[in-house]
N, C-alpha and C positions, 0 to 999 in steps of 0.2 A: 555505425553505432554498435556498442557492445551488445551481441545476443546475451550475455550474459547478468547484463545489468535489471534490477528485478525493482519495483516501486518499495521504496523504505514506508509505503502504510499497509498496502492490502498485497503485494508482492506481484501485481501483475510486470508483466515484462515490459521492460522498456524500453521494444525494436525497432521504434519507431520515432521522428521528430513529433510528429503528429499526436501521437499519445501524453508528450510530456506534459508536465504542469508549469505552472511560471510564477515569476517571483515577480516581489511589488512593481520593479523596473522594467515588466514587461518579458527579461527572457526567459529560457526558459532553465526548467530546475532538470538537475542533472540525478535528481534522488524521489521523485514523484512525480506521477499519472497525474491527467487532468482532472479527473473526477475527483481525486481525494486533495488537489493543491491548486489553491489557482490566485493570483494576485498576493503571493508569499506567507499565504495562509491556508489551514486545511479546510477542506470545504464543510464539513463534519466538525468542529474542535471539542463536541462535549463526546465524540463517538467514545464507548470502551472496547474493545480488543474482542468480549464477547460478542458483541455486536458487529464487527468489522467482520469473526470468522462467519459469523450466520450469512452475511451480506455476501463476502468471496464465494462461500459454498453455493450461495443461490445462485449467485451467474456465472458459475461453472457449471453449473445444473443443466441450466438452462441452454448453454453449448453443448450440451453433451459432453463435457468432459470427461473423461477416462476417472471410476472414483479414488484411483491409487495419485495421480494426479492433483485430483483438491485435497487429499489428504494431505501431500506434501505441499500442499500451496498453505493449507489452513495450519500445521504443523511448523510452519516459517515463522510465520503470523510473530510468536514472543524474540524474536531473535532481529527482527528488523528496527530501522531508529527510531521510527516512530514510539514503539513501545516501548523498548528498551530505555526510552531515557524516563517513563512514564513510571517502568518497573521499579527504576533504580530510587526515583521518588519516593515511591508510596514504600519502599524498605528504608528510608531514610526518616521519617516522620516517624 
């Protein structure tokens, strides 16, 4: 699996089969975590991006993560798909 593949919601890494999320058909998604995706939907769908950074930062926290670390985890946060297609919305209305 690619180390380099990151959750397109909350940007956690996804090094793992076991971490992925899954789609209506049961496999799994190649672009989200289990927590934020599971049965081809997010698990969260009214979540906003403010919300999602508070959420990333607390359990990063809560690992002890390094804080340069969730900065750039919480800094991803507008650039991944989830938001990004969310972003491109709310400039189009």
């Amino acid at each position: 699996m690619n180390m380099e593949k990151i959750c397109q919601s909350c940007s956690m890494p996804l090094d793992s089969i076991d971490i992925l999320g899954t789609e209506r058909d049961g496999s799994k998604s190649d672009q989200y975590c289990k927590y934020c995706y599971q049965g081809g939907a997010f698990t969260a769908p009214n979540m906003s991006m403010s919300q999602m950074e508070t959420l990333v930062k607390m359990q990063m926290e809560k690992k002890n993560m390094p804080s340069n670390i969730i900065t750039m985890a919480v800094d991803s946060l507008p650039n991944l798909k989830r938001w990004k297609k969310r972003d491109s919305i709310n400039h189009n209305l």
